[in-house]
N, C-alpha and C positions, 0 to 999 in steps of 0.2 A: 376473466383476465386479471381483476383486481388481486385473486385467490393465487393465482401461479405467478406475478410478479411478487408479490410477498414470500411465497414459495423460495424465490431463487435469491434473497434476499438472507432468509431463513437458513437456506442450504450452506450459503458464504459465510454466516456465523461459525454453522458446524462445521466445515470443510477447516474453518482456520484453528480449531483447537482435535482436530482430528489427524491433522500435520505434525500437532507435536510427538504422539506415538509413534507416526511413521518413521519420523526420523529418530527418535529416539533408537527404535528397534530395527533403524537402517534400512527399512521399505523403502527407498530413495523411488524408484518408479511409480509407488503408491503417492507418495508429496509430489510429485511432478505432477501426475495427474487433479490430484486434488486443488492443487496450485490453481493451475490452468482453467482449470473449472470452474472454482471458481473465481477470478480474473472473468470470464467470458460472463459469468451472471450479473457479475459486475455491469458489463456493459449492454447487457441487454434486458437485465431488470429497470434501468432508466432509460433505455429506448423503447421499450414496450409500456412505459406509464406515462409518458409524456405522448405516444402516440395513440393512444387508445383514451389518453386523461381518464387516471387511473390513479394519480397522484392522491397518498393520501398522508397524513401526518406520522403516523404510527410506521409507513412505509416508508417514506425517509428518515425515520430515526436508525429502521432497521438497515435500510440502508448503508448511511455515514456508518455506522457501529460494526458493520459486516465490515468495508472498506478497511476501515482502523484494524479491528483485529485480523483481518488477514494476513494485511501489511506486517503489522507491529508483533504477532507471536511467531511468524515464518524468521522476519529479521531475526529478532530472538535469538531461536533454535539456531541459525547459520550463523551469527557471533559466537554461539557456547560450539560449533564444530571448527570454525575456524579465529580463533581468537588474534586476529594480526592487524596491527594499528589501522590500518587504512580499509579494514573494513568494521571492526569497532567504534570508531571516534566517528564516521560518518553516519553507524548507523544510531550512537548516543544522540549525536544532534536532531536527526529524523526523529526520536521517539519525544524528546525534548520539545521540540515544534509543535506534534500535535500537540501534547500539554497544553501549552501556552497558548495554543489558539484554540484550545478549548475552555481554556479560562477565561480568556478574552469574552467567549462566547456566554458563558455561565455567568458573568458576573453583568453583562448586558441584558440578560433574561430575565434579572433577579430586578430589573429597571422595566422591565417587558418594553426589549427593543429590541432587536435583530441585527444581525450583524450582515449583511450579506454580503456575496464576493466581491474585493474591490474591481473596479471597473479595468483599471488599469494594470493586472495583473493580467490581464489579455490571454487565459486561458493557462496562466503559471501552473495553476492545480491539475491541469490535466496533464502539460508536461510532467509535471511531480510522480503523478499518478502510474503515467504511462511508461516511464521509466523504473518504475519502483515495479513495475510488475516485469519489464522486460529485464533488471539488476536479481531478481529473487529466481525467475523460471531457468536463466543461464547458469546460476549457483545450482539450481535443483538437478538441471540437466547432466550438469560437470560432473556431480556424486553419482546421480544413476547411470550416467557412461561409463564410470569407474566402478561398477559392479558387471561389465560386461566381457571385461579385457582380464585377462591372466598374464603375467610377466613373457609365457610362452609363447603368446601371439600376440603379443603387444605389435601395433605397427607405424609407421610414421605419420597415416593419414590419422588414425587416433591420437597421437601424440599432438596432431594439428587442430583438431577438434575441441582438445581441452583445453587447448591452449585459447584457442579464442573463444570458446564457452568461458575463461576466465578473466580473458580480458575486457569482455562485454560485461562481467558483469559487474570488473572492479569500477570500467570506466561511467557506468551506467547510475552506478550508488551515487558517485560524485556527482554525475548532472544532475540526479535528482537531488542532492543536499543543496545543491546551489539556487534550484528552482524553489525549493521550500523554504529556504531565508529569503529570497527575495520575495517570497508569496504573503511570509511571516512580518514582512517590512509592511508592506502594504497593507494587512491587515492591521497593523498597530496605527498605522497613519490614520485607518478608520474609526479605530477603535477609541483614538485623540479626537476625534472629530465628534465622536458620540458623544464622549466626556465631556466635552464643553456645551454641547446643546442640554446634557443634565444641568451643571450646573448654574445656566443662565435664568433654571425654571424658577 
């Protein structure tokens, strides 16, 4: 079990830079799938290591790192195809965030102390999370619906479809940029709190 949660772990690294060809070369069906895929190992590479304890160091690193680059080179690609203020400036911030709370994290390591999630973000990451995957699949979906329609049968219920495949996903980026600053707040508040216990040693 150890071996196939690592596995899908593994697969999420490669899935997120196996996206950038796709859409490069407009596979739009291929990145949807691979999206989605992995998104699902996502959630069930930490439901199958926590339920089997299974947990191991080297599998959360792969973890967080799959997570991040899924996220972070899908956003990416769907900036450089849609470059329009309101889904570039949201996704600058998201990428900006993790940074910063990975520095947060890196320069607390180098102290060998832990950062862990604040208590009172009350699950912030996972709204971040779970929106950032349902703002990127509704983008993915939008492109490969738009390779299925010809101007000649184009029809209204398609026309319907895209439209709220695009408004899910603009409205979807913003929830998630709001849960990530407020998650980023939180963690700085921790991250004062460490600072000070350093410095009183």
């Amino acid at each position: 079990m150890k071996f196939f949660v690592n596995f899908l772990s593994a697969f999420r690294i490669a899935a997120s830079f196996a996206i950038i060809p796709t859409l490069m070369f407009q596979w739009y069906w291929v990145s949807l799938v691979l999206f989605v895929l992995g998104a699902l190992s996502d959630f069930f590479d930490g439901f199958l290591a926590r339920k089997y304890n299974v947990c191991t160091k080297i599998g959360g690193v792969m973890d967080h790192i799959g997570d991040k680059l899924l996220v972070v080179n899908t956003l990416i690609m769907l900036t450089v195809m849609m470059p329009v203020w309101f889904i570039v400036v949201p996704t600058i911030i998201l990428i900006a965030r993790e940074l910063y709370v990975s520095g947060l994290r890196e320069f607390l390591g180098t102290q060998k102390i832990e950062m862990p999630v604040p208590k009172a973000r009350f699950s912030l990451g996972k709204v971040k999370t779970t929106f950032q995957m349902i703002t990127i699949t509704a983008f993915l979906g939008l492109f490969a619906l738009s390779t299925m329609v010809t101007p000649e049968t184009i029809s209204k219920s398609y026309l319907i479809a895209m439209n709220v495949l695009s408004q899910v996903g603009i409205f979807g980026l913003w929830i998630s940029l709001l849960a990530s600053v407020w998650s980023a707040t939180q963690y700085t508040f921790t991250f004062v709190e460490k600072l000070k216990k350093i410095k009183k040693k």
